[in-house]
HTML snippet that shows the backbone in 3Dmol.js (N, CA, C, O; Angstrom):
<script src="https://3Dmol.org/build/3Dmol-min.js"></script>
<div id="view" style="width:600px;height:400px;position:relative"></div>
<script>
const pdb = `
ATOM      1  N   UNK A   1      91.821  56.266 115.692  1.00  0.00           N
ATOM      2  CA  UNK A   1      93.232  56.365 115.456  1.00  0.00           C
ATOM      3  C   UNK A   1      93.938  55.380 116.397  1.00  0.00           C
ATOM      4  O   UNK A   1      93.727  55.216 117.599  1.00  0.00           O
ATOM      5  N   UNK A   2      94.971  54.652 115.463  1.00  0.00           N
ATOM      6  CA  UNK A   2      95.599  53.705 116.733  1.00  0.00           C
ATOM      7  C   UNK A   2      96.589  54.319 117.635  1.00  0.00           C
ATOM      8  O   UNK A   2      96.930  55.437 117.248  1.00  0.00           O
ATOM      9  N   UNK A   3      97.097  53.959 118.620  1.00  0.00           N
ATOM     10  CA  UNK A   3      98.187  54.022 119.486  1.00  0.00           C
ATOM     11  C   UNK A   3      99.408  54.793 118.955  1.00  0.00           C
ATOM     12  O   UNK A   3     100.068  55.775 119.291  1.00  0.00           O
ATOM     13  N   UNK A   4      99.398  54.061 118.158  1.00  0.00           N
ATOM     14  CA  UNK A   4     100.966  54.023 117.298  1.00  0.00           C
ATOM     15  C   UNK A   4     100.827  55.360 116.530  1.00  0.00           C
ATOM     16  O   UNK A   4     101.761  56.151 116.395  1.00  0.00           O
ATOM     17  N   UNK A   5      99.564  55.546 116.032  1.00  0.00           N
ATOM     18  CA  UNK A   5      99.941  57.088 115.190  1.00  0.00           C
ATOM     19  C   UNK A   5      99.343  58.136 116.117  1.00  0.00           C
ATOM     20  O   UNK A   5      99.299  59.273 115.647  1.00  0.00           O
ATOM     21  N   UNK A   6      98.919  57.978 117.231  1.00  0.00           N
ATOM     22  CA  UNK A   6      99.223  59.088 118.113  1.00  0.00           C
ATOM     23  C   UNK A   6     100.330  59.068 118.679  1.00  0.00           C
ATOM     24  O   UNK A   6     100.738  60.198 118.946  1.00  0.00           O
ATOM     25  N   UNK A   7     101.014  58.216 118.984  1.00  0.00           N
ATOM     26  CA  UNK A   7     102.327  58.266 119.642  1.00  0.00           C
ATOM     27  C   UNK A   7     103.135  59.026 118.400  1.00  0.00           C
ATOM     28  O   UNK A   7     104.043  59.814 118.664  1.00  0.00           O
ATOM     29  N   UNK A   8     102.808  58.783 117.252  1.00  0.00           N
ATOM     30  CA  UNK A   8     104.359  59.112 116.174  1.00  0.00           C
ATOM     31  C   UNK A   8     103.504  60.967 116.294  1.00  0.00           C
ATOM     32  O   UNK A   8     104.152  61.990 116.515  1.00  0.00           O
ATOM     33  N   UNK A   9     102.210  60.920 116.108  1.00  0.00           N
ATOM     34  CA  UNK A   9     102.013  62.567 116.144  1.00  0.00           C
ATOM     35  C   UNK A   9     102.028  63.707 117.645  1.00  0.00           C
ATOM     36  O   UNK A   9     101.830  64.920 117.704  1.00  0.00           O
ATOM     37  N   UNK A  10     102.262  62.974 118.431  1.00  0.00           N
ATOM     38  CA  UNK A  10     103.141  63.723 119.987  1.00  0.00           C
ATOM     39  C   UNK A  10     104.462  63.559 119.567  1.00  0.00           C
ATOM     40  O   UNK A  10     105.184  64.521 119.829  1.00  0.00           O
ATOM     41  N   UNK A  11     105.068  62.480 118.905  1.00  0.00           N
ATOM     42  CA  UNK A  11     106.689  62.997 118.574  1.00  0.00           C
ATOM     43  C   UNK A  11     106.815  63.587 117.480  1.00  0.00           C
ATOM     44  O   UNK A  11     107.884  63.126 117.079  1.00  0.00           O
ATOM     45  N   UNK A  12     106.562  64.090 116.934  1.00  0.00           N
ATOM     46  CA  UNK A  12     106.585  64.715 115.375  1.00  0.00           C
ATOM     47  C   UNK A  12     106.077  66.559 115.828  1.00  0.00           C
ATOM     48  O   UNK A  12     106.530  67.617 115.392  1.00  0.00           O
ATOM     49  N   UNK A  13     105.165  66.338 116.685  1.00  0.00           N
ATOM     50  CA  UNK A  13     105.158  68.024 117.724  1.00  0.00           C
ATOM     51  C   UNK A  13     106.301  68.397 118.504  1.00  0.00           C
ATOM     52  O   UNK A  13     106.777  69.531 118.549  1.00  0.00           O
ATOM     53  N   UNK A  14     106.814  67.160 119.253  1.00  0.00           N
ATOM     54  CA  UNK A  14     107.984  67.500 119.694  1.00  0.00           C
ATOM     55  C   UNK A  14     109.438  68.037 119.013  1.00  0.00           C
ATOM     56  O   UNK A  14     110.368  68.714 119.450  1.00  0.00           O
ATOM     57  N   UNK A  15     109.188  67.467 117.880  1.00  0.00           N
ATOM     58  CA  UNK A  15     110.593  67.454 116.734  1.00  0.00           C
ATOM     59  C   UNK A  15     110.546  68.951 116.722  1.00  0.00           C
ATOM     60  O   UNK A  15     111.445  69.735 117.025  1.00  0.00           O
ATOM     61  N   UNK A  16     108.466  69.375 116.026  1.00  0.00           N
ATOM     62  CA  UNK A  16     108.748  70.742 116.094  1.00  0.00           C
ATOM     63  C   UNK A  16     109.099  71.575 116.754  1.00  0.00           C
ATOM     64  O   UNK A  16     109.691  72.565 116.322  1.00  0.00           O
ATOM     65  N   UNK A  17     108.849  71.397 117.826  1.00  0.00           N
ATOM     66  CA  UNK A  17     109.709  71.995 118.700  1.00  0.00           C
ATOM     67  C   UNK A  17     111.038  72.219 118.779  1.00  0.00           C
ATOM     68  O   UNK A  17     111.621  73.302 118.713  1.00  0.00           O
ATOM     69  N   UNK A  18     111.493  71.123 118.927  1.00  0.00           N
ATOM     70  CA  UNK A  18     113.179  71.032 118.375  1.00  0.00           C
ATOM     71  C   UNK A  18     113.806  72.201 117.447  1.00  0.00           C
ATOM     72  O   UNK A  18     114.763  72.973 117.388  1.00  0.00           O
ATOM     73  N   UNK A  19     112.879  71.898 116.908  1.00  0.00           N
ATOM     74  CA  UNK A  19     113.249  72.678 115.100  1.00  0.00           C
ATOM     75  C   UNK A  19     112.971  74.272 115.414  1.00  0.00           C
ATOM     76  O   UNK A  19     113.679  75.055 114.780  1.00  0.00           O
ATOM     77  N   UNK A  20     112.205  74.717 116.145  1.00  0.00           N
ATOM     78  CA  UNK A  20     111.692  75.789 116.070  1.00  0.00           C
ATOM     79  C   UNK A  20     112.248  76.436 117.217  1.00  0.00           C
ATOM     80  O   UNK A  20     112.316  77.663 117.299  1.00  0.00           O
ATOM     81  N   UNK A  21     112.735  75.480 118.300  1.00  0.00           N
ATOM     82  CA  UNK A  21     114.163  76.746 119.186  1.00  0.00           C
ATOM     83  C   UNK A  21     115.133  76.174 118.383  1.00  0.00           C
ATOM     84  O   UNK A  21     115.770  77.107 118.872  1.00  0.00           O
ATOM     85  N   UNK A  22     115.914  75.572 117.627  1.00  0.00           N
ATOM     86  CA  UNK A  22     117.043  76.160 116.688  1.00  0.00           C
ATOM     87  C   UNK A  22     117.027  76.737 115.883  1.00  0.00           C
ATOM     88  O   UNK A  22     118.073  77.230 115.463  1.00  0.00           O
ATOM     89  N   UNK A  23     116.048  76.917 115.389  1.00  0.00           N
ATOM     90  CA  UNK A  23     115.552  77.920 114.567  1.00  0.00           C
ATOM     91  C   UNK A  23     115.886  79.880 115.192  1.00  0.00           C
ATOM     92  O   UNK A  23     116.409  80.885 114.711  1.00  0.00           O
ATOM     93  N   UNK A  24     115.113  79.444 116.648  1.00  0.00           N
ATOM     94  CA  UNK A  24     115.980  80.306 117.177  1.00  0.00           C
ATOM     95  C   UNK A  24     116.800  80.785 117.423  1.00  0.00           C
ATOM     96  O   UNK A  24     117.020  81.994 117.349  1.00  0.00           O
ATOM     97  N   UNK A  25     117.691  79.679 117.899  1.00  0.00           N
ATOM     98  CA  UNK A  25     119.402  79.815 118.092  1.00  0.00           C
ATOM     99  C   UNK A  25     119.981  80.575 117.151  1.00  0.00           C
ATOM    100  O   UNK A  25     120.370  81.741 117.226  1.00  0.00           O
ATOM    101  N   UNK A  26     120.017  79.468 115.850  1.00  0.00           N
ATOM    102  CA  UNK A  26     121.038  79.562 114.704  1.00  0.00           C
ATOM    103  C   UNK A  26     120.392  80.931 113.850  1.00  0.00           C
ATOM    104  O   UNK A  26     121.223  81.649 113.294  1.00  0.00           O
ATOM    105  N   UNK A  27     119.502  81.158 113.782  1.00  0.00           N
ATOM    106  CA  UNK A  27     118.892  82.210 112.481  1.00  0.00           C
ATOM    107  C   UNK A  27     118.981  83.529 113.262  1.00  0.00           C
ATOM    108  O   UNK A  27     118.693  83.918 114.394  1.00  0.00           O
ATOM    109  N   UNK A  28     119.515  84.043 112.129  1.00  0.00           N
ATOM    110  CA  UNK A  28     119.600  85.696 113.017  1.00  0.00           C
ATOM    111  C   UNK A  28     118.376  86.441 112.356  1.00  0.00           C
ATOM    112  O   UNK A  28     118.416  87.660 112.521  1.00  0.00           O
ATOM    113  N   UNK A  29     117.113  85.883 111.519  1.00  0.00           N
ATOM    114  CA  UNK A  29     116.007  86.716 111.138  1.00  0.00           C
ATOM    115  C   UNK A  29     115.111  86.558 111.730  1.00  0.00           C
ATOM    116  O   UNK A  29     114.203  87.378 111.597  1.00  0.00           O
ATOM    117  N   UNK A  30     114.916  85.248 112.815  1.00  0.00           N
ATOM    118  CA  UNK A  30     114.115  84.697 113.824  1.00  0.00           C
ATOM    119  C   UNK A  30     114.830  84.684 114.832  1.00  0.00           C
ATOM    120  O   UNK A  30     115.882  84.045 114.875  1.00  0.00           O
ATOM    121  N   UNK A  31     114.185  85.684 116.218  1.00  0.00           N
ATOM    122  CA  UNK A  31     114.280  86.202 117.108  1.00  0.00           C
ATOM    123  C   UNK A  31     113.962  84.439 118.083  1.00  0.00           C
ATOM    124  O   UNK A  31     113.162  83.509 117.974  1.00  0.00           O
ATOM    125  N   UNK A  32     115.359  84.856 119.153  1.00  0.00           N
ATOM    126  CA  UNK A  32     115.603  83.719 120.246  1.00  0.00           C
ATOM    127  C   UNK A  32     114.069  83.652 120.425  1.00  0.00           C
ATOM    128  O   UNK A  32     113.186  83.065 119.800  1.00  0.00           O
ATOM    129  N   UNK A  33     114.072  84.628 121.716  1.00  0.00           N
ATOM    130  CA  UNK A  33     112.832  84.009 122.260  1.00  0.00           C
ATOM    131  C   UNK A  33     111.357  84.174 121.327  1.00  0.00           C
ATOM    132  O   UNK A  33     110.497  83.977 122.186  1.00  0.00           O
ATOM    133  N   UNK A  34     111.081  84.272 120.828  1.00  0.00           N
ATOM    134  CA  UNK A  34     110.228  84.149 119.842  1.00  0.00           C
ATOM    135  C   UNK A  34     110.191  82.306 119.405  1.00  0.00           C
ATOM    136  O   UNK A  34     109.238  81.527 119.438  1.00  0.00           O
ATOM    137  N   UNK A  35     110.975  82.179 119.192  1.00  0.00           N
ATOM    138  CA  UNK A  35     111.516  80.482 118.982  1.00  0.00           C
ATOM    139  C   UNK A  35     111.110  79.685 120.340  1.00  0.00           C
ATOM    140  O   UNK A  35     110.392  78.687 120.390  1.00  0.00           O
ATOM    141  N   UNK A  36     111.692  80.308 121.357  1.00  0.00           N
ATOM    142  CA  UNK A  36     111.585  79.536 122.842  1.00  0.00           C
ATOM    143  C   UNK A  36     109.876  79.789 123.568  1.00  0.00           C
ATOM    144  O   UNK A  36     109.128  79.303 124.417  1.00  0.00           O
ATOM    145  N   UNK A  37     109.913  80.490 122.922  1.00  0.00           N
ATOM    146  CA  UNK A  37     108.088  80.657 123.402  1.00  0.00           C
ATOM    147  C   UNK A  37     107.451  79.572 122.499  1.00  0.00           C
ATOM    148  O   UNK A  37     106.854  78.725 123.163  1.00  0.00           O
ATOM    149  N   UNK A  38     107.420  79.380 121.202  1.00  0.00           N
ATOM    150  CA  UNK A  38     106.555  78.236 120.001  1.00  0.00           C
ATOM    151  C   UNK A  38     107.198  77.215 120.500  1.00  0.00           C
ATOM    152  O   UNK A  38     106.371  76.307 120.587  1.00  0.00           O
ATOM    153  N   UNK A  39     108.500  76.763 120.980  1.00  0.00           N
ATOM    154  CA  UNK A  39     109.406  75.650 121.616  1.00  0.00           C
ATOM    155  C   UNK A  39     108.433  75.262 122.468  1.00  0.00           C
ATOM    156  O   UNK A  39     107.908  74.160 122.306  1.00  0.00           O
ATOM    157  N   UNK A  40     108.036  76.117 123.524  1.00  0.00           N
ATOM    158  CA  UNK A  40     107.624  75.617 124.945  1.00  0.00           C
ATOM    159  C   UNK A  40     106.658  75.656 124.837  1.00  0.00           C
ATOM    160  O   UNK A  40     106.108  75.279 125.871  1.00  0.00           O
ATOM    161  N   UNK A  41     105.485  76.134 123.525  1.00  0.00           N
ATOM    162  CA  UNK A  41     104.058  76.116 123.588  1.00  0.00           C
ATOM    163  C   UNK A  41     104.164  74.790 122.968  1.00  0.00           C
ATOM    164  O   UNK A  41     103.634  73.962 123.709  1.00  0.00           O
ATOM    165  N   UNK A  42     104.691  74.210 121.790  1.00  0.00           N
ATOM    166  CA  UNK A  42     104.565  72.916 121.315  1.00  0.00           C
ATOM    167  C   UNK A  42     104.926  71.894 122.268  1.00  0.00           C
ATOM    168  O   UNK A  42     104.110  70.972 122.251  1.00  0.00           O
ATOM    169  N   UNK A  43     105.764  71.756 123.005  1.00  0.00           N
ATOM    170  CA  UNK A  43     105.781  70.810 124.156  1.00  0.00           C
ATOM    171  C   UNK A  43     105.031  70.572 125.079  1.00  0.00           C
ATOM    172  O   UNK A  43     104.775  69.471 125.566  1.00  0.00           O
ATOM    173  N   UNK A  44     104.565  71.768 125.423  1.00  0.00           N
ATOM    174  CA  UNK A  44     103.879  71.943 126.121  1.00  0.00           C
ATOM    175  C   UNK A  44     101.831  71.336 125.691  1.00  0.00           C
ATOM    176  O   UNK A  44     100.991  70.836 126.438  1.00  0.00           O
ATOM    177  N   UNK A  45     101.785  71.591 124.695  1.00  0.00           N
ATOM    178  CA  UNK A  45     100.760  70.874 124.140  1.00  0.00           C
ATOM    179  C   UNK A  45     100.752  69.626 123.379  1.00  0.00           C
ATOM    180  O   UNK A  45      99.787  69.074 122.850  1.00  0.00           O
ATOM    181  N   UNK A  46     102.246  69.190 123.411  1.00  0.00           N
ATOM    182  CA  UNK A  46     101.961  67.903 123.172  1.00  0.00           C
ATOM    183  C   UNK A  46     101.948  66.822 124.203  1.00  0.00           C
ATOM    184  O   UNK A  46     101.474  65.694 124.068  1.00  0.00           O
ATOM    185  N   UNK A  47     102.607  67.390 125.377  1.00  0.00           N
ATOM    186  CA  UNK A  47     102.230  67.017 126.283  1.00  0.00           C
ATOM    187  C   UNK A  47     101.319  66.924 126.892  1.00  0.00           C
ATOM    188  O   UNK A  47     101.206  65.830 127.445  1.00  0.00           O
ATOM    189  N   UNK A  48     100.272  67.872 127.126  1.00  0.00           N
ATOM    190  CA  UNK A  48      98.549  67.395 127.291  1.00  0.00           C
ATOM    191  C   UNK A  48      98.355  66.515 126.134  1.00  0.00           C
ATOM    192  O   UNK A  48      98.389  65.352 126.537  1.00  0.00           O
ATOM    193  N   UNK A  49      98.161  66.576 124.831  1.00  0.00           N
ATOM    194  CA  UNK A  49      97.560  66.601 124.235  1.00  0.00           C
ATOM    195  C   UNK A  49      97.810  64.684 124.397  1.00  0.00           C
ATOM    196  O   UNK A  49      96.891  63.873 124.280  1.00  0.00           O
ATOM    197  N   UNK A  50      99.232  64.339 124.676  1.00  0.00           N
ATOM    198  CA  UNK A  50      99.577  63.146 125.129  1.00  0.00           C
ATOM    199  C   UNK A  50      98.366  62.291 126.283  1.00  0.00           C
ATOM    200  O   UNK A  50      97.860  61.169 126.254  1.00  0.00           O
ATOM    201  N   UNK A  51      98.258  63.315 127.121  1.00  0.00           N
ATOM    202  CA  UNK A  51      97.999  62.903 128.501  1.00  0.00           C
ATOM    203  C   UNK A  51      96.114  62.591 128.124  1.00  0.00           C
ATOM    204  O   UNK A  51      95.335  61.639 128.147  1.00  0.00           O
ATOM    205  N   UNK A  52      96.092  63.815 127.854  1.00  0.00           N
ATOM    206  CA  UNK A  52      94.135  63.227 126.933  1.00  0.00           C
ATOM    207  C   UNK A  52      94.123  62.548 126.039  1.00  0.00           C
ATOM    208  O   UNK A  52      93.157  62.945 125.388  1.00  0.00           O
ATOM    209  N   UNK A  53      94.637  61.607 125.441  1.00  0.00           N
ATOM    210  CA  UNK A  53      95.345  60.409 124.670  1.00  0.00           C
ATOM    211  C   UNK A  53      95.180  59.694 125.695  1.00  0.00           C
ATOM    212  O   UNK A  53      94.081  59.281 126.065  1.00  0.00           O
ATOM    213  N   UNK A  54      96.157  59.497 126.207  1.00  0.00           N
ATOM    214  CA  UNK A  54      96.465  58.182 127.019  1.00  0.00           C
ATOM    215  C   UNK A  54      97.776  57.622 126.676  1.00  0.00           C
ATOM    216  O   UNK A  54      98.093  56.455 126.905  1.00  0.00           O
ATOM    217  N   UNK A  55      98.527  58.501 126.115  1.00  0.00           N
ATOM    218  CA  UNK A  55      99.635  57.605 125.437  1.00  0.00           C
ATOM    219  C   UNK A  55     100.793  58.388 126.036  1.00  0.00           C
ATOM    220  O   UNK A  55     100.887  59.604 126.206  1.00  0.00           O
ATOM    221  N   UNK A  56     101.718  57.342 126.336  1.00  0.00           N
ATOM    222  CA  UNK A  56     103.027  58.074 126.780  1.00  0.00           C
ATOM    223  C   UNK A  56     104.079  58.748 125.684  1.00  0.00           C
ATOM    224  O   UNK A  56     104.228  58.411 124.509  1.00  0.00           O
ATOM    225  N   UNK A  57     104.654  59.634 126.299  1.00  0.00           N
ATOM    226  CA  UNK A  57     105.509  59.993 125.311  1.00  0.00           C
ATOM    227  C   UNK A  57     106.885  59.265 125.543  1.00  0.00           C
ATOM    228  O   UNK A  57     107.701  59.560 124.669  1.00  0.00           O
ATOM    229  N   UNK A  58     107.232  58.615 126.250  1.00  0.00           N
ATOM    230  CA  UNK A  58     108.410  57.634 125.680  1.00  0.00           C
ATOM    231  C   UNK A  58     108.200  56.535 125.788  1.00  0.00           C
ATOM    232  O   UNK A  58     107.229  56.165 126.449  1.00  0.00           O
ATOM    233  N   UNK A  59     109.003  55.683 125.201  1.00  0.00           N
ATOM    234  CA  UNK A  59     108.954  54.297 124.408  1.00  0.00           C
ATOM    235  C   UNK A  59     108.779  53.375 125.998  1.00  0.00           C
ATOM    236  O   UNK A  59     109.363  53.499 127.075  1.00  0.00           O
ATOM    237  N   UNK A  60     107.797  52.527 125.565  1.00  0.00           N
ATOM    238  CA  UNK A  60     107.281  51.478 126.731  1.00  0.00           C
ATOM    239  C   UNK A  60     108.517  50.404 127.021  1.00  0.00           C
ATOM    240  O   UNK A  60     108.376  49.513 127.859  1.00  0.00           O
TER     241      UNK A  60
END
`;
const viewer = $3Dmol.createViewer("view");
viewer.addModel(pdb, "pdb");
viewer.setStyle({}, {cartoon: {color: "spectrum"}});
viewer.zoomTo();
viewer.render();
</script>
């Protein structure tokens, strides 16, 4: 896999993240922290998952 599509698939985990604490926020059928826990587990593993890569997560 090149560079470039591990870099776009550590940001595309991150998005989920994104998506999944507003998901929290805004939806009243999905519970806050429920959202902020999958938030901080996806960052949180895309961030290793970055680091055993070798690839940074922001733009060089």
């Amino acid at each position: 896999m090149s560079k470039a599509a591990k870099r776009a698939y550590i940001s595309v985990m991150s998005l989920l993240g994104l998506i999944v604490l507003l998901l929290g926020i805004f939806v009243t059928t999905f519970d806050f922290f429920v959202g902020l826990i999958l938030a901080i587990a996806l960052w949180v593993g895309s961030g290793i998952l970055a680091r055993y890569w070798g690839v940074k997560k922001t733009k060089d």
